[in-house]
C-alpha positions in Angstrom: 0.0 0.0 0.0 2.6 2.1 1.2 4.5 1.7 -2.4 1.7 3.1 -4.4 0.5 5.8 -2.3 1.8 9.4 -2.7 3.1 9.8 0.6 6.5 10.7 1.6 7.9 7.0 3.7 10.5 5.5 4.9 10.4 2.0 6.3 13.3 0.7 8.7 13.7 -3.0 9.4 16.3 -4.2 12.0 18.4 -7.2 11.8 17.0 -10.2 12.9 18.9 -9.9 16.1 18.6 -6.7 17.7 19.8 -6.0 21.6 22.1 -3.6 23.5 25.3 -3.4 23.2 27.8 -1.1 22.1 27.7 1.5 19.4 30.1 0.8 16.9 29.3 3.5 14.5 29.8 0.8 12.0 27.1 -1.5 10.5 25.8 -2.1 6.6 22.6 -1.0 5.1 20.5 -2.6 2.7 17.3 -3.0 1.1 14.4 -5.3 1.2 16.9 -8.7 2.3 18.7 -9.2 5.8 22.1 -7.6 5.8 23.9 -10.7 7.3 28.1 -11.0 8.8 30.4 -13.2 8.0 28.9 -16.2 10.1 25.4 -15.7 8.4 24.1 -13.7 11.2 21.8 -10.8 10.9 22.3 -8.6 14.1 22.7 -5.1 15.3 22.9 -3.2 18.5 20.3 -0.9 19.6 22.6 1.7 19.6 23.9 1.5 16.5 20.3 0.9 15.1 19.4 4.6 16.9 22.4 6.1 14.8 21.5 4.7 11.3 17.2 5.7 12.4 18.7 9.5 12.7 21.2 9.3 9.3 18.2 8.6 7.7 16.5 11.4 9.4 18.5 14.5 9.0 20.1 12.7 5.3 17.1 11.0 3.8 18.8 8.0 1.3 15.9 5.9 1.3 12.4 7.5 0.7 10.0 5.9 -1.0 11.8 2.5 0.1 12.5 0.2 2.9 16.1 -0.2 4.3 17.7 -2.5 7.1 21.0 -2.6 8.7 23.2 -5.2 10.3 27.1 -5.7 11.1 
């Protein structure tokens, strides 16, 4: 619905695994598949999840799209 609206949206999906932890500052985006690490793994840290949610908020990369992130 959201894809053929006229609407302004973003839509943010978190890895798989999401918990605290420490913020890293660095972590991969993608689109609509699970960004997974080198074991297979789709995970992020909270806080690292918060810094990518305000990227996209004062940058906007994705509009109109859905993005995730992961390590």
């Amino acid at each position: 619905m959201l894809r053929t609206s006229n609407r302004l949206w973003t839509y943010f999906s978190p890895a798989e695994e999401i918990a605290p932890g420490e913020r890293t500052g660095r972590f991969r985006l993608g689109g609509d598949q699970p960004v997974l690490d080198a074991d297979g793994r789709s995970r992020i840290s909270v806080e690292d999840a918060a810094v990518a949610l305000i990227d996209e908020a004062e940058l906007p990369r994705f509009v109109q799209r859905r993005f995730t992130i992961g390590y």
